[in-house]
BALOBA-259879 format. One line per 10 residues: their letters; for each residue x, y, z of C-alpha. Coordinates in steps of 0.25 Angstrom, whole numbers, m for minus. Layout:
A> X,Y,Z | ...
end
This chain:
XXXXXXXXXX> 451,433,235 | 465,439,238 | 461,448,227 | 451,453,234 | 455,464,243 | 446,467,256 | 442,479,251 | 432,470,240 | 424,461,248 | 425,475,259
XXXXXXXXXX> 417,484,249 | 405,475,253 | 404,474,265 | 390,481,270 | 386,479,284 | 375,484,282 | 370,475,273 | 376,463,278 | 370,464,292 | 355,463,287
XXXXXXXXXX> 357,452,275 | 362,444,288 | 377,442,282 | 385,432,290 | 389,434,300 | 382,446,303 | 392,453,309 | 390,466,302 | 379,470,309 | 385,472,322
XXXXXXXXXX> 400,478,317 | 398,481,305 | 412,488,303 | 419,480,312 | 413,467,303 | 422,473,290 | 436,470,299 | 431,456,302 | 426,453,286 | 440,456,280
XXXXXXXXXX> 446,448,290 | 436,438,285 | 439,441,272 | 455,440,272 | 455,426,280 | 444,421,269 | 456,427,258 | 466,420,265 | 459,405,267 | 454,405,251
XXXXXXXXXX> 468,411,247 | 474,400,254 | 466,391,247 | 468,395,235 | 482,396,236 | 484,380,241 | 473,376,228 | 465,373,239 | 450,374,239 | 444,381,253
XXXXXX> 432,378,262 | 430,389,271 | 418,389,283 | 410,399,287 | 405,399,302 | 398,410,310
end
């Protein structure tokens, strides 16, 4: 995943899109550029924690809660 700069998983977001297929959470329809700070802050921790992982041979359980 470090290999993967922002930019990447950036390309795809689509507010537009997201906030009618009901994407969780549904943040986007309400700031829906506001919303792109937030996901690669989500993004860099999620890097960080598998990273991690990987980097101490161990596996990961990560929970999602909204």
């Amino acid at each position: 995943m470090r290999e993967t700069p922002w930019e990447g998983p950036a390309a795809h977001y689509d507010p537009e899109r997201m906030a009618p297929d009901d994407v969780c959470p549904n943040l986007w329809a309400f700031d829906p550029a506001g919303q792109r700070e937030w996901l690669q802050a989500a993004y860099e921790e999620l890097v960080a924690f598998v990273t991690g992982a990987a980097e101490r041979g161990q596996g990961a359980f990560m929970g999602f809660a909204y």
